[in-house]
N, CA, C and O atoms as a CHARMM CRD file, in Angstrom:
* protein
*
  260
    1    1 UNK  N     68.79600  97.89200   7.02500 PROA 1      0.00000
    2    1 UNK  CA    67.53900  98.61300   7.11000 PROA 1      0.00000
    3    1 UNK  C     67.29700  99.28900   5.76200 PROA 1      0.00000
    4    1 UNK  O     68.01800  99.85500   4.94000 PROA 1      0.00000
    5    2 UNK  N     66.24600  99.06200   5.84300 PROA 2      0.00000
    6    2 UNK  CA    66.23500  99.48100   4.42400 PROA 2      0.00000
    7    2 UNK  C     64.46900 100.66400   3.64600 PROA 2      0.00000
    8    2 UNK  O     63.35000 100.24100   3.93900 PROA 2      0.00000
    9    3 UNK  N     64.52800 101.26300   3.24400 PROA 3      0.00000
   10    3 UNK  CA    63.86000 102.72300   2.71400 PROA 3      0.00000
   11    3 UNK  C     62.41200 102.82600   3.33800 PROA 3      0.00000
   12    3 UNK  O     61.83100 103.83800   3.72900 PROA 3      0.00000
   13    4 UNK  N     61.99300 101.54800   3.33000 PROA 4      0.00000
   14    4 UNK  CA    60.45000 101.46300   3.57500 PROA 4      0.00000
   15    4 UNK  C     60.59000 101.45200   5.21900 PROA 4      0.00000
   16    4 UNK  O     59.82600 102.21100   5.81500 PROA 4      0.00000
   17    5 UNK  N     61.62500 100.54800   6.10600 PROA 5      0.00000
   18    5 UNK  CA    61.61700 100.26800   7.04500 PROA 5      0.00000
   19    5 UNK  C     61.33300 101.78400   7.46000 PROA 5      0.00000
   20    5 UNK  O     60.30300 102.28500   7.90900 PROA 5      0.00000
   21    6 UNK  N     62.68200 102.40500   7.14100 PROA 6      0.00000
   22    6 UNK  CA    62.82500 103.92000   8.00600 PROA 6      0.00000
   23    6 UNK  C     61.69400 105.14700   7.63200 PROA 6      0.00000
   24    6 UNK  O     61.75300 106.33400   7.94900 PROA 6      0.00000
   25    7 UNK  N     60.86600 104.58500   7.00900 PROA 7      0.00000
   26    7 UNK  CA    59.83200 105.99500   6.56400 PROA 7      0.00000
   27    7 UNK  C     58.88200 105.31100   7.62100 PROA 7      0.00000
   28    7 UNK  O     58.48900 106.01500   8.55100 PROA 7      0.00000
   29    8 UNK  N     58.31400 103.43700   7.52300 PROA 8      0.00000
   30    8 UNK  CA    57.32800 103.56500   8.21800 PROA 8      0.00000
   31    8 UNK  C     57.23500 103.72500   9.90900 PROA 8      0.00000
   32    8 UNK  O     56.34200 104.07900  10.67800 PROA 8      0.00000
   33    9 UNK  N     58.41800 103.34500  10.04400 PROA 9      0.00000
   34    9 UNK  CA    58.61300 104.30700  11.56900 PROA 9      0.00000
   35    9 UNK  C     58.28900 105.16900  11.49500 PROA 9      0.00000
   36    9 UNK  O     57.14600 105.48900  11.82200 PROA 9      0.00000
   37   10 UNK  N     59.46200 106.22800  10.85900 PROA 10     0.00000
   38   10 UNK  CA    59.11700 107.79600  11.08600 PROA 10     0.00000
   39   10 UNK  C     57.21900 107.91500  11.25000 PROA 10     0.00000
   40   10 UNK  O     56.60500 108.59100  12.07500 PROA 10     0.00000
   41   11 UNK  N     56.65900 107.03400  10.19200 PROA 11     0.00000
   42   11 UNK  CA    55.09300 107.46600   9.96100 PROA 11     0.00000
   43   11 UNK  C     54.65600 107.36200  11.47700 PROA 11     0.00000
   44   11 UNK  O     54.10100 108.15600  12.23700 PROA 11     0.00000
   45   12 UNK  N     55.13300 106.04800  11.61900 PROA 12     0.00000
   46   12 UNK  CA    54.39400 105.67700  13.56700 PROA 12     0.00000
   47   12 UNK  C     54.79000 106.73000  13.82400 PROA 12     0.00000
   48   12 UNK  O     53.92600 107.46700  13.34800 PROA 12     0.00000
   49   13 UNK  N     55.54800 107.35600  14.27800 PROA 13     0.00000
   50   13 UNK  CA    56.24600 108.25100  15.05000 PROA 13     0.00000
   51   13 UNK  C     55.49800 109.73300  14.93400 PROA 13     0.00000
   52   13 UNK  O     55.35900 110.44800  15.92600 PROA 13     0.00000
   53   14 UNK  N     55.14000 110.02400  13.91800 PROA 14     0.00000
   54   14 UNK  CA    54.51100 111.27700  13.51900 PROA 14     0.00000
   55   14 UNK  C     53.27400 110.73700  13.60900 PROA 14     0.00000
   56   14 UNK  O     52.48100 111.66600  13.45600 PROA 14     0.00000
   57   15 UNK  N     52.69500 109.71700  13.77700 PROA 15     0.00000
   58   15 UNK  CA    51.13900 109.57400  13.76700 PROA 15     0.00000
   59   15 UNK  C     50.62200 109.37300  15.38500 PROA 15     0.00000
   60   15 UNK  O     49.52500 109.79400  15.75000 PROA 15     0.00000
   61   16 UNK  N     51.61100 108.63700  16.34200 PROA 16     0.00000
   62   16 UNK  CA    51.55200 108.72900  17.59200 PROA 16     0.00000
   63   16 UNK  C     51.89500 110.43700  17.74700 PROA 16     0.00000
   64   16 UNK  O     50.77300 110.92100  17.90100 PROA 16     0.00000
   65   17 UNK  N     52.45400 111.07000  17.76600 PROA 17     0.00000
   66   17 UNK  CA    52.66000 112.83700  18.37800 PROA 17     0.00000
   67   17 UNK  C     51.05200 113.54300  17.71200 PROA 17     0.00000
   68   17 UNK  O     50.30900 114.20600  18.43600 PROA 17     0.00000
   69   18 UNK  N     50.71200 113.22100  16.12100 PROA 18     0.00000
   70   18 UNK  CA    49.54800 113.82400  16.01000 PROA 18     0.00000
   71   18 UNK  C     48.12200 113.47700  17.06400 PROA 18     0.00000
   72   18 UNK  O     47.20400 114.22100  17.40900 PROA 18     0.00000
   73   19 UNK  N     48.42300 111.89400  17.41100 PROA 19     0.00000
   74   19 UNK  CA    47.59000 111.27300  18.14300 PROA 19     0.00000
   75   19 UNK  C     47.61100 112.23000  19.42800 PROA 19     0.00000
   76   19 UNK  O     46.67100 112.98600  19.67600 PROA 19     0.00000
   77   20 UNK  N     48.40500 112.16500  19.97800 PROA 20     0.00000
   78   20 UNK  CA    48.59700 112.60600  21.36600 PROA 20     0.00000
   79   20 UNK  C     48.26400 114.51200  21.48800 PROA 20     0.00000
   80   20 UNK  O     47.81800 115.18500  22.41700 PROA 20     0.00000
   81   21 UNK  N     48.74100 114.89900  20.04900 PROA 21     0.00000
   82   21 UNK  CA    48.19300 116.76700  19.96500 PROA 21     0.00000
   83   21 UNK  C     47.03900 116.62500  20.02600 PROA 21     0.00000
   84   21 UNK  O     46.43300 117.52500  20.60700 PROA 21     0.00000
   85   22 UNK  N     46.18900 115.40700  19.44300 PROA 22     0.00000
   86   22 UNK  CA    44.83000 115.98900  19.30500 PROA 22     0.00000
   87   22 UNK  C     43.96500 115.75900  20.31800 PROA 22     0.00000
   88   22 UNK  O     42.81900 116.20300  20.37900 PROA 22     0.00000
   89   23 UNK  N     44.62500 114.91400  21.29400 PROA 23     0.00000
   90   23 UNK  CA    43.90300 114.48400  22.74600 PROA 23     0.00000
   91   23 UNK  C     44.37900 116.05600  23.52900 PROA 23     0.00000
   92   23 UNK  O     43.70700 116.65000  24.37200 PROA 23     0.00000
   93   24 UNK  N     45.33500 116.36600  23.13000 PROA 24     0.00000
   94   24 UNK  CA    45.65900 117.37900  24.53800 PROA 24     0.00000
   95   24 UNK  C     44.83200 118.46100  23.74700 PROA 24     0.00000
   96   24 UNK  O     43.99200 118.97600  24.48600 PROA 24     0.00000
   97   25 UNK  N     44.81900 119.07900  22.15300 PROA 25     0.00000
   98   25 UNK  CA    44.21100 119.99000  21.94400 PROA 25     0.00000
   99   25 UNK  C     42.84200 120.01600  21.87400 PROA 25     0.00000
  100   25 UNK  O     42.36400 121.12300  21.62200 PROA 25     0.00000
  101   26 UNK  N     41.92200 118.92200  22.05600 PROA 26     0.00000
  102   26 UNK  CA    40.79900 118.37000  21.87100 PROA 26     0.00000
  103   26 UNK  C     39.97800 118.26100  20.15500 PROA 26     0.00000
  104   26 UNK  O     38.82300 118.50900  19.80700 PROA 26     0.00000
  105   27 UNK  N     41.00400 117.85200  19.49700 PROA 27     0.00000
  106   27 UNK  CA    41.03000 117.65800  18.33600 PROA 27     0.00000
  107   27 UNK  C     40.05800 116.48100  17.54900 PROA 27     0.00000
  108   27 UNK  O     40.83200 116.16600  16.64600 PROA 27     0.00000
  109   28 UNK  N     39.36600 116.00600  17.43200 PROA 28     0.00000
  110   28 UNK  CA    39.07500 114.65500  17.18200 PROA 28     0.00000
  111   28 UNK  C     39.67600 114.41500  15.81000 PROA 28     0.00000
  112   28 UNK  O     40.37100 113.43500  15.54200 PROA 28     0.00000
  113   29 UNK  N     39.34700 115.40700  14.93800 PROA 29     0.00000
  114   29 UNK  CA    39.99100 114.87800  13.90700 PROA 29     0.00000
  115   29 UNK  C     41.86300 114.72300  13.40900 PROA 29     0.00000
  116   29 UNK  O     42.42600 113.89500  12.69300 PROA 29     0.00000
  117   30 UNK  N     42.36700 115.87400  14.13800 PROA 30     0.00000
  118   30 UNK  CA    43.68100 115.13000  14.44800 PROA 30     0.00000
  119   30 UNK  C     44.41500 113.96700  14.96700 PROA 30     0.00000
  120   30 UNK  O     45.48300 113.44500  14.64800 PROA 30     0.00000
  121   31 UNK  N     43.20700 113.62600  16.18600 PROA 31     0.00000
  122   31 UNK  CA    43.71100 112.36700  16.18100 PROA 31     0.00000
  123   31 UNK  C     43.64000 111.29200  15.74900 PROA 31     0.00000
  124   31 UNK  O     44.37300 110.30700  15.83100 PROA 31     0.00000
  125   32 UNK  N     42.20600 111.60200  15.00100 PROA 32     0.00000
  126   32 UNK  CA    41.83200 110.20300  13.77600 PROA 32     0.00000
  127   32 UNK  C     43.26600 110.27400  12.87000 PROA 32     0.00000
  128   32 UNK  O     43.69100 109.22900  12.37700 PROA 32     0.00000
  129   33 UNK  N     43.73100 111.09200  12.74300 PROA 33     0.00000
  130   33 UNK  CA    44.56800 111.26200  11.20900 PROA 33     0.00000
  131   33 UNK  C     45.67500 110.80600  11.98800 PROA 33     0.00000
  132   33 UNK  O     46.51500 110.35800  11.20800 PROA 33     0.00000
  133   34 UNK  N     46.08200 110.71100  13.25000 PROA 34     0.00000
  134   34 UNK  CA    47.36000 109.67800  14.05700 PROA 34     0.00000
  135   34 UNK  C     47.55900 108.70000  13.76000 PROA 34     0.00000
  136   34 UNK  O     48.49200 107.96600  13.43500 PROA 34     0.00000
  137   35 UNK  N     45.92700 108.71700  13.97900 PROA 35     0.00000
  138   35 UNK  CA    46.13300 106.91000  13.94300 PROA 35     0.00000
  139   35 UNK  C     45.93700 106.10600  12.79600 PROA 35     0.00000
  140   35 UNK  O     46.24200 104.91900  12.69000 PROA 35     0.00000
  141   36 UNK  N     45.43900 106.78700  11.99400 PROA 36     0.00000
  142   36 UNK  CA    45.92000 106.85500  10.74300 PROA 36     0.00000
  143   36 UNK  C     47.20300 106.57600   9.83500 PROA 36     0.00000
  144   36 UNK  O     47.64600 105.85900   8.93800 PROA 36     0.00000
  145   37 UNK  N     47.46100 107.53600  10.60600 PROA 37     0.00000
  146   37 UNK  CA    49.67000 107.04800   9.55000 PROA 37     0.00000
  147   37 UNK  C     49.91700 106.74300  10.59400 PROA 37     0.00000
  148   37 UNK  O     50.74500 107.61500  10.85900 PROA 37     0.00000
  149   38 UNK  N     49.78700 105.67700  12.14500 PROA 38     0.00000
  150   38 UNK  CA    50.63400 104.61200  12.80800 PROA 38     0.00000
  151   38 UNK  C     49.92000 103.48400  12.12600 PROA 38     0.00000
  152   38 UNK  O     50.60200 102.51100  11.80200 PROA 38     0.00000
  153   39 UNK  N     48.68100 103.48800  11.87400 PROA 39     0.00000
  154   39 UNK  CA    48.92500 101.93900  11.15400 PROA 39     0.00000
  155   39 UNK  C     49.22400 102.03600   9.29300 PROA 39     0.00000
  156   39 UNK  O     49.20600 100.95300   8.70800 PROA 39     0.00000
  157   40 UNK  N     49.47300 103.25000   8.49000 PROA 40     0.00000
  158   40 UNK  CA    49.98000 103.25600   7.34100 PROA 40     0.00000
  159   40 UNK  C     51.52500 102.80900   7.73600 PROA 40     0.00000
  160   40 UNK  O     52.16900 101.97500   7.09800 PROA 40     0.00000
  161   41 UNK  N     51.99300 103.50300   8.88600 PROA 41     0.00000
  162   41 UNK  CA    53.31500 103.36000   9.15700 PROA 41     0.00000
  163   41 UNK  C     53.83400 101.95100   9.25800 PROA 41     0.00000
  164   41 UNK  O     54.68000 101.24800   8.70400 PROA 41     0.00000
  165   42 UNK  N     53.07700 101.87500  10.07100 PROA 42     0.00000
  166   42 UNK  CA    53.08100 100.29400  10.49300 PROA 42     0.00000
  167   42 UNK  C     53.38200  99.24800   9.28400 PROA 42     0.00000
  168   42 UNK  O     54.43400  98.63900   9.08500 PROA 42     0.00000
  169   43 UNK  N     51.76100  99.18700   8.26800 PROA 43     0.00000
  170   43 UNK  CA    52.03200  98.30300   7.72700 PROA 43     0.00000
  171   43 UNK  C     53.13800  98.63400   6.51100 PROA 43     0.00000
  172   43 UNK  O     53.20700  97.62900   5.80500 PROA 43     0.00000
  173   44 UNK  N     53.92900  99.57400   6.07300 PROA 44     0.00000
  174   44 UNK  CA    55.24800  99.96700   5.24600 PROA 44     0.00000
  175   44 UNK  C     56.12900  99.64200   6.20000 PROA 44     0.00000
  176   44 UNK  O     57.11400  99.28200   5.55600 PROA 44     0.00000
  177   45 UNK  N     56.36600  99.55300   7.27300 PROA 45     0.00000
  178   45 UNK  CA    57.56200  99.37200   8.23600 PROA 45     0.00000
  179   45 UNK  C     57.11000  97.68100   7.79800 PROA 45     0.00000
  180   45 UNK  O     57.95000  97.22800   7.02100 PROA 45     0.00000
  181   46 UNK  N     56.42000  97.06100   7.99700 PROA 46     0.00000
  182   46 UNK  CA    56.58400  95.63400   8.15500 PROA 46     0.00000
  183   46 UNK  C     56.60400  95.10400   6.15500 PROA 46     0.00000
  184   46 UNK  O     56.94100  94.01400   5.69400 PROA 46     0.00000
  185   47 UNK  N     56.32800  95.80300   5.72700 PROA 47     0.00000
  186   47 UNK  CA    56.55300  95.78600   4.02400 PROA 47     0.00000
  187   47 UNK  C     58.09300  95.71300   4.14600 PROA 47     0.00000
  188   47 UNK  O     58.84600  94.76700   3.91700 PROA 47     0.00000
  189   48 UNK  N     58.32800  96.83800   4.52300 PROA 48     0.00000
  190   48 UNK  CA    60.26900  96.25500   4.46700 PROA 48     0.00000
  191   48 UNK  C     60.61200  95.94400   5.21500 PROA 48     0.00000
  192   48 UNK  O     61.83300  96.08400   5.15400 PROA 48     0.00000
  193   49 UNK  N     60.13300  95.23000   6.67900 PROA 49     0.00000
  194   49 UNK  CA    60.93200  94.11800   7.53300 PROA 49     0.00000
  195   49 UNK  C     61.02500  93.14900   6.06400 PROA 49     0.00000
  196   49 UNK  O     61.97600  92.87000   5.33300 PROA 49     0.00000
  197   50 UNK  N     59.53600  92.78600   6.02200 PROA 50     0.00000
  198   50 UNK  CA    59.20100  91.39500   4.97700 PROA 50     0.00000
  199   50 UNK  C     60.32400  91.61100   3.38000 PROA 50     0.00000
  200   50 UNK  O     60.79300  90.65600   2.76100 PROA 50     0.00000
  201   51 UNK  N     60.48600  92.74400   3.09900 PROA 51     0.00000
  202   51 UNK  CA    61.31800  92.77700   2.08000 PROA 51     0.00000
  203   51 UNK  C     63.02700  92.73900   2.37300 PROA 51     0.00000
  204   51 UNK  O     63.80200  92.63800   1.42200 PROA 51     0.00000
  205   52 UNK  N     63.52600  92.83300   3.82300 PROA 52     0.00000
  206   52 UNK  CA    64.72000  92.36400   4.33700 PROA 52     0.00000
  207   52 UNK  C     64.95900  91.22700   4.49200 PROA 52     0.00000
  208   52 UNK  O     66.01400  90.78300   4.03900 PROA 52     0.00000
  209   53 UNK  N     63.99800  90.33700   5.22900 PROA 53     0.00000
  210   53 UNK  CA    64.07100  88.93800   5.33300 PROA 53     0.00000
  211   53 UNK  C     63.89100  88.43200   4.10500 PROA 53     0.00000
  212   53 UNK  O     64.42400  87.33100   3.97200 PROA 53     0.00000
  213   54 UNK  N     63.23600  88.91000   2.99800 PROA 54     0.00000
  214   54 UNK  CA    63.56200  87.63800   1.59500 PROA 54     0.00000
  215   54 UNK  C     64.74500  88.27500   1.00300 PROA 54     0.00000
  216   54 UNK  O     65.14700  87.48100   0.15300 PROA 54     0.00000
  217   55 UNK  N     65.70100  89.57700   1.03000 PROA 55     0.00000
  218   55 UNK  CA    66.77500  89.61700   0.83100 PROA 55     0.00000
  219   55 UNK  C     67.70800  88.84800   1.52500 PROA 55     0.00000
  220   55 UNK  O     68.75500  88.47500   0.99500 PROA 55     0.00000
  221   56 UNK  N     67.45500  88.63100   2.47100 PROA 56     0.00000
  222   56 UNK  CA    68.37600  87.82200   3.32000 PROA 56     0.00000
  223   56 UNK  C     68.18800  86.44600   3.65300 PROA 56     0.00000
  224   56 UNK  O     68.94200  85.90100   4.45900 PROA 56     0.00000
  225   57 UNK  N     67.38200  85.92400   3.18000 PROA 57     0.00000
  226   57 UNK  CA    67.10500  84.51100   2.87600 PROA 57     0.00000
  227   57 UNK  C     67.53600  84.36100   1.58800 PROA 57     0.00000
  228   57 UNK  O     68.32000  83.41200   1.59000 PROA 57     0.00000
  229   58 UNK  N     67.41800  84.83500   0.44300 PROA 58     0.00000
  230   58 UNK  CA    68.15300  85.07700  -0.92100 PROA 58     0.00000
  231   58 UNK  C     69.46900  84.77000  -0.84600 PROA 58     0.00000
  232   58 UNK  O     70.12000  83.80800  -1.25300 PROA 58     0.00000
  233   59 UNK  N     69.91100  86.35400   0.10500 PROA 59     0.00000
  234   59 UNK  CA    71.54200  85.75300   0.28800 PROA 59     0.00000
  235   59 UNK  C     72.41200  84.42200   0.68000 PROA 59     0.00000
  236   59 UNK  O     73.44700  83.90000   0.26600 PROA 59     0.00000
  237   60 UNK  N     71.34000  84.12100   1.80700 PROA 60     0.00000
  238   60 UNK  CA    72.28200  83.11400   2.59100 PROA 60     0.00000
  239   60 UNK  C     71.92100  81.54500   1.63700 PROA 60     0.00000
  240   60 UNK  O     72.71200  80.60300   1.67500 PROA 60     0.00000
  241   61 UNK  N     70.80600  81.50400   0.94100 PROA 61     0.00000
  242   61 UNK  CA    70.57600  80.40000   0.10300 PROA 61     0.00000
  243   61 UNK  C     71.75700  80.39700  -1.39600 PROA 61     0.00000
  244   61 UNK  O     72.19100  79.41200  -1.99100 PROA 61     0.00000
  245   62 UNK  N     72.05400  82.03600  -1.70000 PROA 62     0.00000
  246   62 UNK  CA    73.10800  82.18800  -2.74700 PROA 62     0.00000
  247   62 UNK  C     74.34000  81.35400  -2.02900 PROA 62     0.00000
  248   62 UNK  O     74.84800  80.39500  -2.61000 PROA 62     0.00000
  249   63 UNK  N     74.77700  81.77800  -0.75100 PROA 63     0.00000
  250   63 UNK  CA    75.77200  81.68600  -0.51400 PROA 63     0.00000
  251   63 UNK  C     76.35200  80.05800  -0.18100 PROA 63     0.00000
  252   63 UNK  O     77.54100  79.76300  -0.05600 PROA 63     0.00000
  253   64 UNK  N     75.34900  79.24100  -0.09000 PROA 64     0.00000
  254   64 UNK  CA    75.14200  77.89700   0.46200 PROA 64     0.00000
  255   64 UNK  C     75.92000  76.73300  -0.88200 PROA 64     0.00000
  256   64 UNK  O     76.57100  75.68900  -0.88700 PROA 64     0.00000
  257   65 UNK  N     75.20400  77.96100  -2.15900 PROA 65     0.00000
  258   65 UNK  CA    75.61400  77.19500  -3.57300 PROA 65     0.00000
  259   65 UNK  C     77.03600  77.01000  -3.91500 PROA 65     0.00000
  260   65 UNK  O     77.35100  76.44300  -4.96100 PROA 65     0.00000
């Protein structure tokens, strides 16, 4: 796992709880800003899935040689 993976979780993670404060506090603009960093989160979490799998396609093609 690797740097990008674990921030863009955390982002989902903090952007779903802002989501959900701003429904219970009747926030609209808090919850725009949720959903907001779950899909910033999102797409950095899948930036470093995608940057694990070509490390690891790298490797196993090194290792083949």
């Amino acid at each position: 796992m690797n740097k990008d993976q674990v921030e863009g979780r955390f982002d989902e993670a903090k952007g779903k709880l802002k989501e959900v404060t701003g429904k219970v506090i009747g926030s609209e603009k808090l919850e725009a800003e949720g959903v907001v960093d779950q899909a910033s989160g999102k797409v950095q979490k899948t930036y470093g899935d995608t940057k694990e799998t070509a490390k690891d396609a790298i490797k196993s093609g090194a290792d083949k040689l």
